[in-house]
VOPAGU-2260 file (C-alpha; in pm, 1 decimal, decimal comma):
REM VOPAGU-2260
SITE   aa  ch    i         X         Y         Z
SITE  UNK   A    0    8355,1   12341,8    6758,6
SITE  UNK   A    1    8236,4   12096,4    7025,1
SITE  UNK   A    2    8458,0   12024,5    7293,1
SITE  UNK   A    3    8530,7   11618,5    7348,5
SITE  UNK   A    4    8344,9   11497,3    7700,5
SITE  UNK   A    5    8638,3   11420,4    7965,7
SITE  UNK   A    6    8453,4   11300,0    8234,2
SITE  UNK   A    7    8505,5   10997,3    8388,1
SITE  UNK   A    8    8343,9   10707,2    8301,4
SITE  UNK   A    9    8196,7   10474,7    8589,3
SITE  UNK   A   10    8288,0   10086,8    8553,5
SITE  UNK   A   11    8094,7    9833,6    8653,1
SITE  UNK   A   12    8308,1    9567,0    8837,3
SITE  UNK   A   13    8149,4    9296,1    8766,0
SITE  UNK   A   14    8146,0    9366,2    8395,8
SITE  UNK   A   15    8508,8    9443,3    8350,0
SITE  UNK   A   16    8618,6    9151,3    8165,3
SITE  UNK   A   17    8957,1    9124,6    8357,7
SITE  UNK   A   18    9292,8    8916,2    8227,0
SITE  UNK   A   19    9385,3    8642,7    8367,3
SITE  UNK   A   20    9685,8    8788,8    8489,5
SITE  UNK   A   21    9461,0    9067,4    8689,4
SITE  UNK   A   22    9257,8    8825,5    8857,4
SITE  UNK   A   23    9546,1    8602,3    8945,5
SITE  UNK   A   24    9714,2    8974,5    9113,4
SITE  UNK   A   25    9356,1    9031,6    9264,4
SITE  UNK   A   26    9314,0    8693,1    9403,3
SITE  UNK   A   27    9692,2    8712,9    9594,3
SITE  UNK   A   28    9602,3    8992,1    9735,6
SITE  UNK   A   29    9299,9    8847,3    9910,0
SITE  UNK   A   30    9470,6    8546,9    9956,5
SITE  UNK   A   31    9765,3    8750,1   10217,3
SITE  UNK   A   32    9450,4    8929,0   10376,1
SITE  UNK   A   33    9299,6    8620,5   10438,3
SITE  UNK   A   34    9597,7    8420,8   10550,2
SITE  UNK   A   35    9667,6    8780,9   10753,5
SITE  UNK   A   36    9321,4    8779,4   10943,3
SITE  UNK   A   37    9352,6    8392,9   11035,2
SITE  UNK   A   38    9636,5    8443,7   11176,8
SITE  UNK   A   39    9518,7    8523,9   11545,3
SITE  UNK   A   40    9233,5    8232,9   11519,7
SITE  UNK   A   41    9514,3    7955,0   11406,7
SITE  UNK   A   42    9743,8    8062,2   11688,9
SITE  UNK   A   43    9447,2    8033,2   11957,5
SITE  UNK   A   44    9375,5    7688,5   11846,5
SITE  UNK   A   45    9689,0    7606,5   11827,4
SITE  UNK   A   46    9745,4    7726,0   12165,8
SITE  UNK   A   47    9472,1    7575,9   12304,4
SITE  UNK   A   48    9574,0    7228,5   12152,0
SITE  UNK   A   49    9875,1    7244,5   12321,2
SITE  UNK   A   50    9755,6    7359,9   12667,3
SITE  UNK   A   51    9586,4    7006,3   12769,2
SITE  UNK   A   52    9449,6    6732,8   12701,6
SITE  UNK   A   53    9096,6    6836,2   12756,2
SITE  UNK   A   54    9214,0    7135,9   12536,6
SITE  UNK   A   55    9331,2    6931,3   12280,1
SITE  UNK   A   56    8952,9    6740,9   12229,3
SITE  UNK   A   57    8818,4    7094,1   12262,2
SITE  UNK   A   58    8960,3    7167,5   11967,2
SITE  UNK   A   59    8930,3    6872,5   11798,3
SITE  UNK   A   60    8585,7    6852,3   11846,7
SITE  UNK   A   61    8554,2    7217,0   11716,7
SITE  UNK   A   62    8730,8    7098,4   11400,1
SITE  UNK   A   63    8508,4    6778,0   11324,5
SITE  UNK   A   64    8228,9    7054,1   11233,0
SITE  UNK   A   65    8143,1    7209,3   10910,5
SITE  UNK   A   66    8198,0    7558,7   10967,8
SITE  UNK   A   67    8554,3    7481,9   11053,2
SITE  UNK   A   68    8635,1    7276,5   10775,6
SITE  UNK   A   69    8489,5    7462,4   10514,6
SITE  UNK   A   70    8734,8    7770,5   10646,9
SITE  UNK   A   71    9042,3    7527,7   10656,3
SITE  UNK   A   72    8942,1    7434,0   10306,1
SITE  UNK   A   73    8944,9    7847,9   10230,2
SITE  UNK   A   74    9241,2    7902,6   10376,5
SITE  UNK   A   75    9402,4    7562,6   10198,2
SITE  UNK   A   76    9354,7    7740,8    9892,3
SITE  UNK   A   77    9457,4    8096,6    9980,4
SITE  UNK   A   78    9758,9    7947,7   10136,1
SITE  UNK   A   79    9834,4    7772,5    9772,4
SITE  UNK   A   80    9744,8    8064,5    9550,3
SITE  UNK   A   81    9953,0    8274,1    9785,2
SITE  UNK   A   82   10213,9    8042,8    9770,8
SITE  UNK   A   83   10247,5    7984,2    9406,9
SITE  UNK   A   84   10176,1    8355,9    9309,6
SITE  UNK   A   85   10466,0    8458,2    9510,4
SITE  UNK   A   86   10651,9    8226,7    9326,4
SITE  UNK   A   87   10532,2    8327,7    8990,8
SITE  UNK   A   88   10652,6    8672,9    9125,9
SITE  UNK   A   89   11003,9    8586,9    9193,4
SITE  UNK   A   90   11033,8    8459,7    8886,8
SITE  UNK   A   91   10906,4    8777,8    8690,5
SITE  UNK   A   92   11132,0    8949,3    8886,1
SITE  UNK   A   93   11442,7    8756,1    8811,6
SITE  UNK   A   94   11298,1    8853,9    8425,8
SITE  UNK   A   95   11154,8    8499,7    8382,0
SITE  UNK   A   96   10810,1    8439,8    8234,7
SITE  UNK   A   97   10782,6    8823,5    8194,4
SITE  UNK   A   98   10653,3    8829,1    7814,4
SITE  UNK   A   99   10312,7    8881,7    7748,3
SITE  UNK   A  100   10194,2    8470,7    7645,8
SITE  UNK   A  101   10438,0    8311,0    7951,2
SITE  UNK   A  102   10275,7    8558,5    8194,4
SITE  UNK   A  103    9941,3    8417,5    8102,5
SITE  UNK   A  104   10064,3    8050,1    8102,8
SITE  UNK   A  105   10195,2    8154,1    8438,2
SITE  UNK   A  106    9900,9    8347,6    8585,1
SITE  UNK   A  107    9695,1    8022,3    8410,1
SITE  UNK   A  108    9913,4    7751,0    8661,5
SITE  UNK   A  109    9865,2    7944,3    8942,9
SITE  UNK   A  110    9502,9    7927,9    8924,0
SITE  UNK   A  111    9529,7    7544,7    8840,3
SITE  UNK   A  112    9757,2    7486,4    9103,5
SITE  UNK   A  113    9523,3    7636,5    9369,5
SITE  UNK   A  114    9239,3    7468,9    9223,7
SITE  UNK   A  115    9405,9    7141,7    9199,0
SITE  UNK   A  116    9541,6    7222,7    9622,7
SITE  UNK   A  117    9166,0    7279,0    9744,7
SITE  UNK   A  118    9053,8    6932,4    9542,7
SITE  UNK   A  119    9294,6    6758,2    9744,3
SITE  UNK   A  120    9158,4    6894,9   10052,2
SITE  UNK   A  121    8804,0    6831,1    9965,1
SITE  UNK   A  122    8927,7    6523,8    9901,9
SITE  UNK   A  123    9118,5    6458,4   10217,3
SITE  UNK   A  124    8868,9    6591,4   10473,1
């Protein structure tokens, strides 16, 4: 009699072939940390702004280059996703959109809605 191997089996991230609604949990949770770690930055800058005048074209001058817009256009959309996942959340736990084919529809709008958020920024910068 052979005894069945128990041993855990090692996953390869990048080849788990996720649901959408996993990726749409995943990418709110990386969406607060990011939105977290900004946090200090935003409030210097906005600080600064506010200080002076010559503060105020400091800043402004630091946000006419790339670097800086491509992070406001990162946070744009992790401030969206965030947004609208927490949404979707509420509503699952009020008991709406909890079955199996409106969680994906959900989890599916999220990720639109984000995507759609970020065009408008490319857009508008």
């Amino acid at each position: 009699m052979t005894i069945p191997n128990k041993r855990p089996v090692f996953f390869h991230l990048l080849q788990l072939q996720l649901p959408v609604t996993a990726l749409v949990s995943i990418a709110h949770r990386v969406s607060g940390i990011l939105l977290f770690l900004a946090l200090p930055a935003l409030i210097w800058l906005l600080d600064r702004s506010l200080s002076a005048a010559d503060g105020f074209a400091v800043v402004a001058h630091l946000l006419d280059g790339w670097p800086l817009r491509l992070a406001a256009l990162v946070l744009l959309w992790a401030l969206a996703h965030h947004l609208l996942a927490g949404l979707r959340l509420l509503l699952i736990d009020a008991e709406i959109g909890v079955e199996r084919q409106a969680a994906r529809r959900t989890a599916w709008a999220v990720g639109i809605g984000a995507l759609l958020a970020l065009a408008a920024g490319v857009l508008w910068l």
